[in-house]
N, C-alpha and C positions, 0 to 999 in steps of 0.2 A: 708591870709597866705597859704591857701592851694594851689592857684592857682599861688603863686611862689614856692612852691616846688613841684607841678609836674613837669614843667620843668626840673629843677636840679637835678631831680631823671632820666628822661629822658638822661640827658646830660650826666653823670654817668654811664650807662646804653651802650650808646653810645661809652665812653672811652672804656668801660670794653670789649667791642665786637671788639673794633680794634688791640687788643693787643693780642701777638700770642701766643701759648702755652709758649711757656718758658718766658711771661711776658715782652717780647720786643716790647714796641709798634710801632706802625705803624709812622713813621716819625723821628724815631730813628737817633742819628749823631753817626757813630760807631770811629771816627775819632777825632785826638784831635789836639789841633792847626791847626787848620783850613785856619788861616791867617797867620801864619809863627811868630806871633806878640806877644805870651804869654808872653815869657822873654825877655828883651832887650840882656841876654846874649846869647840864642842858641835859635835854631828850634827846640828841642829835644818836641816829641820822631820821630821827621824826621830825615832820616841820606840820606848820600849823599855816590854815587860810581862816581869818575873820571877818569876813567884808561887815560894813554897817551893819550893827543890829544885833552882830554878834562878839562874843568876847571867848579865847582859847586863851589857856594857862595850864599850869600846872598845879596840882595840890599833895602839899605834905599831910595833910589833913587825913585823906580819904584813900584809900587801897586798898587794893586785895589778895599781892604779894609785893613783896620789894618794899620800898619805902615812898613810894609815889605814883601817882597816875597822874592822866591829862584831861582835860571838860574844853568839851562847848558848853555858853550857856549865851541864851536868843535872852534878847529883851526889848524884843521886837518881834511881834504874833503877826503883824500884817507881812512883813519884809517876806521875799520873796528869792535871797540870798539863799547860801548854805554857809555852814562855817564845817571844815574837816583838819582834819591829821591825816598824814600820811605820811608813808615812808616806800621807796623806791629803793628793789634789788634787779643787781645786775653781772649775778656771779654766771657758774656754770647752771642751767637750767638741767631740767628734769628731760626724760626722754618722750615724747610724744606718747601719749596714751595715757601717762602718769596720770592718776587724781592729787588735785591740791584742795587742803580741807584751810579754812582760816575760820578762828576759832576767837573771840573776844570777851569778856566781861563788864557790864554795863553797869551803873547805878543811876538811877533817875531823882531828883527833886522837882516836885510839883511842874511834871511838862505834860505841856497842855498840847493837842494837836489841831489846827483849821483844816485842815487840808485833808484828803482820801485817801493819799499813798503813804508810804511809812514815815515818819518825821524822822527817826533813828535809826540809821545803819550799819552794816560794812561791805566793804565790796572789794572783788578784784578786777585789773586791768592789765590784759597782755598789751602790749605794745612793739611792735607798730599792733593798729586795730586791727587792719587785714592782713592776709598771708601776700605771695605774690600772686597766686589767685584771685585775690580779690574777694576770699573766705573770712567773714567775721564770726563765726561760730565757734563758741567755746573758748574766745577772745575777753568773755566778762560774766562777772557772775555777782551778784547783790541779793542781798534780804530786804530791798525795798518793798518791794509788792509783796510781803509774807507775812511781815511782824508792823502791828502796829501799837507803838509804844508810848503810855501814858501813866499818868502819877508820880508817887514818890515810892520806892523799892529799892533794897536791898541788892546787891551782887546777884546778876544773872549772865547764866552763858547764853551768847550768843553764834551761831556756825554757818557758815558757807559753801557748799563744794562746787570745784570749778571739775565737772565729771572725767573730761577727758582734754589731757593738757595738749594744746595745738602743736603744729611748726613754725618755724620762723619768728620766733619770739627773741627780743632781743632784750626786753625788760618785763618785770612786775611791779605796777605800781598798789599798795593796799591804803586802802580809805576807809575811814571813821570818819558819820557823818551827821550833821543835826543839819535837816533842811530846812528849808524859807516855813512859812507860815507855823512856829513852832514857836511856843513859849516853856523857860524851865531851862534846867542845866541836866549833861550828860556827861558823865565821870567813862572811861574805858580805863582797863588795865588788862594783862596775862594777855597779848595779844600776839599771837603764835601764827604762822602757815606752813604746812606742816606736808611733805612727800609721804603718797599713801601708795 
């Protein structure tokens, strides 16, 4: 008996050392409906912004776990809009220092891009922007300027990391994004952020 509870005292021991001051452990999902798939009736707590040009839905059609994902789709190449999804948490946060990874999966149909910076994103935003300082660093973090996304393809991962998580954070908000001068639709799904 005793040589299976050293183990388990180890293992325990183990847990208790990965988890950060305020009790968040390490591999934490800060994000809910993940797969768009919770209710057959909404995304919620996803919301969607469409301005002219652009069109957010839902499709039962296209996935890549669960039984549903969400699109932007521009039909409108000049507009100068965005349309996104997001979803805002506002639990207990991580402890300063933490890294947050946000992790997404993409499908494209025929999207075209005008523009130089990425047309397809994701991104995160600590809130408030600054600290009481008046520090915005490490407050936001995007694959805009990295990935620039064109054509029609199949499920690709998409990832983020915010290196080192600030103070005085009161929320996260996470975006999925199809910016202004972009033609073509964008499918997300598996959309995780995740305590490293």
């Amino acid at each position: 008996m005793f040589r299976t509870l050293i183990p388990c005292l180890i293992f325990f021991l183990f847990i208790s050392c990965i988890r950060d001051e305020n009790g968040i452990p390490v591999g934490s999902q800060l994000l809910s409906n993940t797969d768009f798939s919770v209710s057959e009736n909404n995304v919620s707590p996803w919301s969607s912004v469409a301005p002219a040009g652009f069109r957010a839905g839902i499709s039962t059609e296209e996935f890549q776990t669960g039984t549903r994902s969400v699109f932007i789709e521009s039909t409108d190449s000049l507009s100068s809009n965005s349309g996104t999804w997001r979803q805002t948490y506002r639990g207990a946060m991580p402890a300063p220092g933490r890294r947050l990874r946000l992790q997404a999966f993409i499908k494209g149909e025929n999207i075209i891009s005008n523009g130089s910076v990425s047309n397809v994103f994701i991104s995160i935003r600590a809130f408030p922007v600054e600290d009481s300082s008046g520090i915005t660093r490490n407050r936001f973090a995007s694959t805009q300027n990295r990935i620039l996304v064109n054509g029609t393809f199949d499920w690709e991962p998409i990832e983020i990391v915010l290196p080192s998580f600030p103070e005085e954070v009161e929320e996260l908000t996470v975006f999925l994004v199809m910016s202004g001068k972009t033609f073509g639709k964008v499918y997300f799904d598996n959309v995780t952020l995740s305590v490293e």
